[in-house]
C-alpha positions as CSV (number, residue, x, y, z in Angstrom):
1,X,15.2,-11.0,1.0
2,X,12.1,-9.5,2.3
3,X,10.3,-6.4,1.4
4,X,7.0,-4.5,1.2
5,X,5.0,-3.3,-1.4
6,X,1.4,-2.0,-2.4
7,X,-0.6,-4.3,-5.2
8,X,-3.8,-5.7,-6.7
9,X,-5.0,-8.5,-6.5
10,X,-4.6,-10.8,-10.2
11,X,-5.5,-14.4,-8.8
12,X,-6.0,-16.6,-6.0
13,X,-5.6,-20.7,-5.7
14,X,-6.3,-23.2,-3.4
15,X,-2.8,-24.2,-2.1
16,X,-3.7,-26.6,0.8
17,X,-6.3,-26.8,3.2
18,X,-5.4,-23.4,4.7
19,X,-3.7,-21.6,2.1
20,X,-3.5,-20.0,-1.4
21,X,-1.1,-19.5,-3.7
22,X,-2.1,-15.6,-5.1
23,X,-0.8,-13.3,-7.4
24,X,-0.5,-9.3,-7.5
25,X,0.8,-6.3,-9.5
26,X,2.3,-4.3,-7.3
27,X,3.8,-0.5,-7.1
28,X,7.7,-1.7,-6.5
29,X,8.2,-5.0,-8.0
30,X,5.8,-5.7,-10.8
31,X,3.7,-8.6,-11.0
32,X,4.6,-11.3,-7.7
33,X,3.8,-14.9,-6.6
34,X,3.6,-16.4,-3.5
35,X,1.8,-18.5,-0.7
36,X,-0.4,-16.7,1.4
37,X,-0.9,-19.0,4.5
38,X,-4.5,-18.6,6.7
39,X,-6.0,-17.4,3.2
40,X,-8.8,-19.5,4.5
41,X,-9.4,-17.7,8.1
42,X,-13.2,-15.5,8.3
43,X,-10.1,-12.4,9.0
44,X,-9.2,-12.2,5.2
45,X,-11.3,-14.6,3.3
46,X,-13.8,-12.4,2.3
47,X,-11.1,-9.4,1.4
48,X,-9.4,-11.4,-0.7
49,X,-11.1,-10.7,-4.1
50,X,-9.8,-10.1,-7.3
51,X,-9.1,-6.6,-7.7
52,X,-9.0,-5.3,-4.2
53,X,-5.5,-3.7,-3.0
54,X,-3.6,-5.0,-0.6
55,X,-0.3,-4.2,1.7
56,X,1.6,-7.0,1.2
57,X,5.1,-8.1,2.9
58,X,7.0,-10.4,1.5
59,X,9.4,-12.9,2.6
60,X,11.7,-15.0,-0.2
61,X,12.8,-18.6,0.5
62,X,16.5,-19.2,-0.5
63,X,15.7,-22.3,-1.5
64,X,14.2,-20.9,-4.7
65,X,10.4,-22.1,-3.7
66,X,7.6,-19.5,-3.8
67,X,7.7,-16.8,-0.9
68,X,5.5,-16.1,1.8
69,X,2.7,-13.2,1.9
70,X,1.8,-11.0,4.5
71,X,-1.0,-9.3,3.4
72,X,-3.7,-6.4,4.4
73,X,-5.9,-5.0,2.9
74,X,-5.4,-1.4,1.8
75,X,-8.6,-0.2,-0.3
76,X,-12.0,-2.2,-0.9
77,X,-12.2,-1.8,-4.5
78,X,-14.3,-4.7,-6.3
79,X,-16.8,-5.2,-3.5
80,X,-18.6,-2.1,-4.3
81,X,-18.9,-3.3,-7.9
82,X,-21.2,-6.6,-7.1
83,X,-24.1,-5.9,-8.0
84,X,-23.0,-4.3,-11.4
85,X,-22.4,-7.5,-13.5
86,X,-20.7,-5.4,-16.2
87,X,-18.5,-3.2,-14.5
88,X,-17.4,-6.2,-11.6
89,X,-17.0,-8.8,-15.1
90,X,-14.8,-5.9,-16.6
91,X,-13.1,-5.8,-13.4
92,X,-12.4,-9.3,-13.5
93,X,-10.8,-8.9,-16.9
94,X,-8.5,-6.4,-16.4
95,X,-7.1,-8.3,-13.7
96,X,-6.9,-11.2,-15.7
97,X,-5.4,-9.3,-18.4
98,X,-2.2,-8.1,-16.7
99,X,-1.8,-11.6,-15.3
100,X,-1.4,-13.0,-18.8
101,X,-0.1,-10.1,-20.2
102,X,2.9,-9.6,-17.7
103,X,6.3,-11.5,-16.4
104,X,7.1,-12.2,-12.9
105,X,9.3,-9.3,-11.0
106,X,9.3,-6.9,-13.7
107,X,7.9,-3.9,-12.9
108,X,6.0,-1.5,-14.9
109,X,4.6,1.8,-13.3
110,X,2.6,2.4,-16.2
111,X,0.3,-0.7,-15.7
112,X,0.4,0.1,-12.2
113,X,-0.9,3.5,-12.9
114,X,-3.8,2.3,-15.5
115,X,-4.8,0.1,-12.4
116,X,-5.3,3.1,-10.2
117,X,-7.0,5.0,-13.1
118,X,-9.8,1.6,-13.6
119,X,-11.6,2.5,-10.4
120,X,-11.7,6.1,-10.9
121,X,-13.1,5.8,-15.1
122,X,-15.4,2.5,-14.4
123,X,-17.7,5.8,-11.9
124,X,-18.0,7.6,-15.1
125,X,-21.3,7.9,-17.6
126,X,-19.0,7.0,-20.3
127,X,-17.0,4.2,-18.5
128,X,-17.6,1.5,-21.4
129,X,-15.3,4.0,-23.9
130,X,-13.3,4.7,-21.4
131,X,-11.7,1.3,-20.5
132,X,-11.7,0.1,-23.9
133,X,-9.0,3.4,-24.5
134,X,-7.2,1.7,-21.4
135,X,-6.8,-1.2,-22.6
136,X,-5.2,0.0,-25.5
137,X,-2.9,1.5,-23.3
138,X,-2.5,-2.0,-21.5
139,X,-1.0,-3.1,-25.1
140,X,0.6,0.0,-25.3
141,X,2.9,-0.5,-22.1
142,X,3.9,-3.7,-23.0
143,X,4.8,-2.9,-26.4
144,X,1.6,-3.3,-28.4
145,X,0.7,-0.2,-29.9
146,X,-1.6,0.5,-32.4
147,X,-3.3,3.9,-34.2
148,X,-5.9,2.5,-36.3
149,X,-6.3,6.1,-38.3
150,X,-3.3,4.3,-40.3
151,X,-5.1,1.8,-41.3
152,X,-8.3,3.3,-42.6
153,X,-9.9,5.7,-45.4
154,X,-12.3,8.2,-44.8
155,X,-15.6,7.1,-46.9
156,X,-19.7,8.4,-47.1
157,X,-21.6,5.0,-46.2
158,X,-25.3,6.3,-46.6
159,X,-24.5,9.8,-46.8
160,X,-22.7,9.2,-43.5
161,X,-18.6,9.8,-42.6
162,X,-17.1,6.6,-41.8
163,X,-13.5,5.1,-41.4
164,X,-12.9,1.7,-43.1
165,X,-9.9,-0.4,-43.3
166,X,-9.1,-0.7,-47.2
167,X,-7.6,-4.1,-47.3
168,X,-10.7,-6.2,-45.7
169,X,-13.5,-2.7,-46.0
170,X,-14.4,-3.4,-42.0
171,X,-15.6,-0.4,-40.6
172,X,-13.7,1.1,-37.7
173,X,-16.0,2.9,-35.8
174,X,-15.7,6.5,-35.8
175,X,-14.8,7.0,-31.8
176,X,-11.7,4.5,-32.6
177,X,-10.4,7.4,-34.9
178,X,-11.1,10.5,-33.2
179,X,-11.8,10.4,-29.3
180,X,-13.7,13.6,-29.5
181,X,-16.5,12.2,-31.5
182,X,-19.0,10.0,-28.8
183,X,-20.4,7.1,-30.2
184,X,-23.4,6.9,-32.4
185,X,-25.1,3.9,-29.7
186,X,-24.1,0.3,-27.6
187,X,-23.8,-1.1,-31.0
188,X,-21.5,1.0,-31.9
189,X,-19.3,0.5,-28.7
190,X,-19.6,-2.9,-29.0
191,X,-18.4,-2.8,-32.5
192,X,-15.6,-1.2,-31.2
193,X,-14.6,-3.7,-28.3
194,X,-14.7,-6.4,-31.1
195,X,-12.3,-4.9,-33.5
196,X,-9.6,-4.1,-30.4
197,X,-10.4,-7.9,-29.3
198,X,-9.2,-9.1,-33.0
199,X,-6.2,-7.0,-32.3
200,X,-5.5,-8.7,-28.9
201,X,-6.0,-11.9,-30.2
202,X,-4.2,-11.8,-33.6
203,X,-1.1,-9.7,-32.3
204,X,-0.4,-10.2,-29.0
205,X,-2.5,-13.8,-28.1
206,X,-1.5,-16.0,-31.0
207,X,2.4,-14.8,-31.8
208,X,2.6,-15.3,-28.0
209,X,1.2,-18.5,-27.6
210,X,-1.1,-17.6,-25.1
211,X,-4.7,-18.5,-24.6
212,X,-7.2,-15.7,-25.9
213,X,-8.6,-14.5,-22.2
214,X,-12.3,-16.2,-21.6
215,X,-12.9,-13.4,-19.0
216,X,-13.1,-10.9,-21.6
217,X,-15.6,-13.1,-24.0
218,X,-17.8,-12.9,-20.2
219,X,-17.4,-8.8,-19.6
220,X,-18.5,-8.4,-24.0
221,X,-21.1,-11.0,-24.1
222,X,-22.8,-8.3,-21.6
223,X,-22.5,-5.7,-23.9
224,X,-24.7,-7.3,-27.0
């Protein structure tokens, strides 16, 4: 069975001397596998990056081995992003996210659709709030939902409003709650990006058996 498709870029492997074994998330068919041979060549080495869109075609073995790739590149994505350690790390971890996150051949137009929306948010002034709310929605598609309001109390700390979760009196900052309000500073957003990290880890890591995701620890280390 052959077919064609549009997709990111999650990973690529060494395979052999002149080949990779690499992995999208594509338009048609979800997240695929397969061996790309002449990975290696000067003609697509240095497209092949994590995060940049490709054409790919695809041709299944019947013997039930991984399928070969085709693939061209469609858009340049991640290159314009390397000289911006935070926003090319944060790349990285989306990418890395949906890899762990998703199963082979299933596909999911919502995840392909918060891919598309990455590189038009990570150009905005507020592009740090902004992926952290789609990444929520990255849980969200896969069945991970969560609305912290139901979880909190509305409390003066210092003669100022702030949300904290009653059971454990950790403060949620106020952005978390209501998107219209823009956060007080970095430490703020970064409080912010820890809290939805203890949510990725506790409910959808650990239950899953999966190993937490060292690519986002690299993105929020920046962020301190």
């Amino acid at each position: 069975m052959n077919w064609q498709d549009k997709g990111y870029l999650l990973s690529l492997n060494k395979y052999n001397e002149n080949s990779s074994i690499a992995e999208f998330f594509t338009e048609n068919n979800g997240k695929i596998v397969g061996i790309i041979f002449g990975s290696t060549s000067k003609k697509i080495k240095s497209y092949l990056l994590i995060g940049n869109k490709f054409h790919i075609n695809s041709k299944l073995r019947e013997d039930g081995r991984l399928g070969y790739l085709k693939v061209e590149i469609d858009e340049i994505k991640t290159p314009v992003y390397l000289e911006n350690k935070k926003k090319l790390f944060c790349i990285i971890y989306c990418m890395n996210l949906i890899k762990i996150l998703t199963v082979e051949n299933e596909i999911n137009m919502e995840i392909y659709s918060l891919l598309e929306k990455l590189f038009k948010i990570i150009d905005f002034d507020n592009w740090l709030v902004e992926f952290l709310f789609l990444e929520l929605n990255i849980f969200k598609s896969i069945g991970y939902d969560i609305n912290f309001k139901d979880y909190v109390v509305h409390k003066k700390i210092n003669g100022k409003p702030k949300y904290v979760v009653d059971s454990s009196q950790k403060i949620i900052p106020n952005f978390l709650i209501d998107k219209k309000i823009i956060p007080e500073n970095e430490k703020d957003i970064y409080s912010g990006y820890s809290i939805v990290g203890d949510f990725l880890d506790k409910t959808i890591i650990k239950p899953n058996n999966k190993s937490f995701p060292s690519s986002r620890n690299d993105f929020t280390n920046l962020l301190k």
